[in-house]
N, C-alpha and C positions, 0 to 999 in steps of 0.2 A: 253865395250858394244857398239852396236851401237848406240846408244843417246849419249855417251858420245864423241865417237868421229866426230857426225854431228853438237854438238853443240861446239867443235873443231874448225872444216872443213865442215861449212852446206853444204858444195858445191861439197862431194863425192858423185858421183850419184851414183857409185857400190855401194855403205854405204847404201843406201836408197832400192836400189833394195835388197840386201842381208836385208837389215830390213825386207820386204817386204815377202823373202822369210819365214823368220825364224815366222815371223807373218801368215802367211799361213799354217805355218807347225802346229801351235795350233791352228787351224781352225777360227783366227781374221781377216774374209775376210775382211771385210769393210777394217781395217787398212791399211789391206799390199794392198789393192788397191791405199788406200793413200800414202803412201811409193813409189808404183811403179810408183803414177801421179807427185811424188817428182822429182824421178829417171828423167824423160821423161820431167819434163820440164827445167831439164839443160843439159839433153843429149837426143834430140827426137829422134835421130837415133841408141838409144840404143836397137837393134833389143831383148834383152834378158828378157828386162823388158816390152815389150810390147807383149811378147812369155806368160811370169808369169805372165801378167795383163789376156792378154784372159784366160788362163785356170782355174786364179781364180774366174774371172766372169761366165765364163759358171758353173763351181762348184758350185757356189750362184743361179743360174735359171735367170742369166742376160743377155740368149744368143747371144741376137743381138748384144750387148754392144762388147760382147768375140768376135762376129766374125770379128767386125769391129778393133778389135786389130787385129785378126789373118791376116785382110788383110795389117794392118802396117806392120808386120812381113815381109807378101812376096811382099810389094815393097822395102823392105829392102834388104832380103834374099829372092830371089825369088823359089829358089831352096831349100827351107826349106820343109824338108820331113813331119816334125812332126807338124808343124805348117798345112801343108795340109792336113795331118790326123786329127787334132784336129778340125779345121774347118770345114771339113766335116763331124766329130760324129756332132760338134755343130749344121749344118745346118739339119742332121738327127735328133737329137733330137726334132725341133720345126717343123717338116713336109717336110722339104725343101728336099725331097728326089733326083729330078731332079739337082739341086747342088751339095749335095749329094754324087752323083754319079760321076759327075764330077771331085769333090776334092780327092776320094779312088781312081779311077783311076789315080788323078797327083802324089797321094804319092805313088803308086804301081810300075810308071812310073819312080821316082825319087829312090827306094829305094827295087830294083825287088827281091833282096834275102833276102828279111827281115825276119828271122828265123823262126818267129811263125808265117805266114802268118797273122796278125792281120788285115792288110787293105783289104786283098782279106776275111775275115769274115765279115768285117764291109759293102765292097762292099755288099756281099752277099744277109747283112740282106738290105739294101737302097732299092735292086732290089726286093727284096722278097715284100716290102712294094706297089712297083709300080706293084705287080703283074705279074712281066715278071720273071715266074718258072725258064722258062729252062736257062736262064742266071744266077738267083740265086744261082740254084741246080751248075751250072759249078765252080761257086766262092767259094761256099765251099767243093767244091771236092779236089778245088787248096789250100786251106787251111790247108785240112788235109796232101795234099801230102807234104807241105813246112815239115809238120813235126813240132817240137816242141810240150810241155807239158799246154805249158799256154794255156785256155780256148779251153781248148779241150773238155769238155760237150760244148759246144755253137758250138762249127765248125762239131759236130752229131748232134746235136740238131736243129741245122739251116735248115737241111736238112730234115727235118721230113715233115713241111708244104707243101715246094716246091714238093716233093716226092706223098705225099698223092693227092694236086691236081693236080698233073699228070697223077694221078692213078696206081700208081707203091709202092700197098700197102707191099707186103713183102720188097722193099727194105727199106720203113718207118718204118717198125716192126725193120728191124736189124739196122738201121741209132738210135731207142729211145734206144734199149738197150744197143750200142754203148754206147751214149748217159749216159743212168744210170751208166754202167760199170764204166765212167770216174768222175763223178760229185759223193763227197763225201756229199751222204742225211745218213738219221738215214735207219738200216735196217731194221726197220717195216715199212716204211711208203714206203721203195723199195720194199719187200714182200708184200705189200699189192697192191703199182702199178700195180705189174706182177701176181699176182691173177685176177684182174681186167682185166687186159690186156686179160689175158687168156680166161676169161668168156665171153668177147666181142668177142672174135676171132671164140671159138665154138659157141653162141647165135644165134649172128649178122653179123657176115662177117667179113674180115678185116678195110672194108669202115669207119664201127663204132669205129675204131683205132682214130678216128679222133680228137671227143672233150675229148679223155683218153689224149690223147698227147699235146693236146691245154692246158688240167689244168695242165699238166705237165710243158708246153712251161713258163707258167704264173709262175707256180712256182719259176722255176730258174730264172724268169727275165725279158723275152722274153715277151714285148707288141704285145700281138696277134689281129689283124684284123678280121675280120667280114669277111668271104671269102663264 
């Protein structure tokens, strides 16, 4: 185990970091942060354990903490793609969208063919937040074009808001059902969506697509703005 061989060799800092991981993986943040401040203070240039340190604080709701590892990471490894992506979910999650935007663009910069376009999504949703549509709506255009299966409700779905306040309701009607077609919900409560949908289209206009798709947006995830 590793206790057994730190109390060995207390002075393997992989031992500590791998502790560290394996403690994170049964969701004991606190520990494996202690593990990984083990790790870091016999080897501080251990760019790996201060990579595992941010992502398990930001995990825990200790964002600032996480991002200020993410930036050990890149004076380490400057060029760390994922560490630039994770920093800027981190700095989006607590508002910092102007950063943000920043950090998708250096991991987009650093990592242009990344299969499932993940950072041009994440840009996506940053820009949607600052309310600049038409750059949003572009980044998850480039998301769906990367291709890939992963969070593909989110890369239709992104585009629904941007779309609607454009006012480019039909292409927001086929961007939600996109949307629903890819994201496995129970089929009554998709039947019931698109009965709804329906009844708002003939009633009201398509305008009123708008808070059907915001509860929808909410549903899967998506912290939706006051727009």
């Amino acid at each position: 185990s590793f206790d057994r061989a730190l109390q060995l060799k207390p002075d393997l800092y992989y031992a500590w970091a791998n502790r560290g991981d394996a403690l994170e993986n049964l969701a004991n943040c606190e520990e494996a942060i202690s593990s990984y401040d083990k790790a870091l203070e016999i080897k501080p240039d251990y760019y790996q354990a201060w990579f595992a340190r941010a992502s398990t604080l930001c995990r825990i709701g200790r964002s600032e903490e996480g991002i200020a590892s993410y930036d050990k990471v890149l004076e380490i490894k400057p060029n760390h793609s994922v560490a630039c992506h994770g920093r800027a979910l981190a700095l989006s999650g607590i508002g910092r969208y102007e950063e943000a935007v920043e950090g998708f663009r250096k991991a987009i910069e650093l990592t242009p063919s990344d299969s499932n376009g993940t950072s041009w999504m994440c840009l996506g949703s940053a820009l949607r937040s600052l309310r600049r549509d038409e750059e949003s709506l572009a980044c998850f255009d480039k998301a769906i074009e990367m291709g890939g299966k992963h969070f593909e409700y989110f890369k239709w779905g992104g585009r629904i808001i941007p779309l609607l306040k454009l006012g480019r309701f039909k292409e927001a009607f086929v961007s939600g059902y996109k949307c629903l077609a890819s994201f496995k919900i129970d089929q009554g409560f998709r039947e019931w969506l698109e009965r709804r949908t329906s009844i708002y289209i003939r009633k009201f206009g398509l305008q009123k697509l708008i808070p059907v798709w915001t509860s929808f947006l909410q549903l899967i995830g998506w912290r939706v703005r006051d727009w």
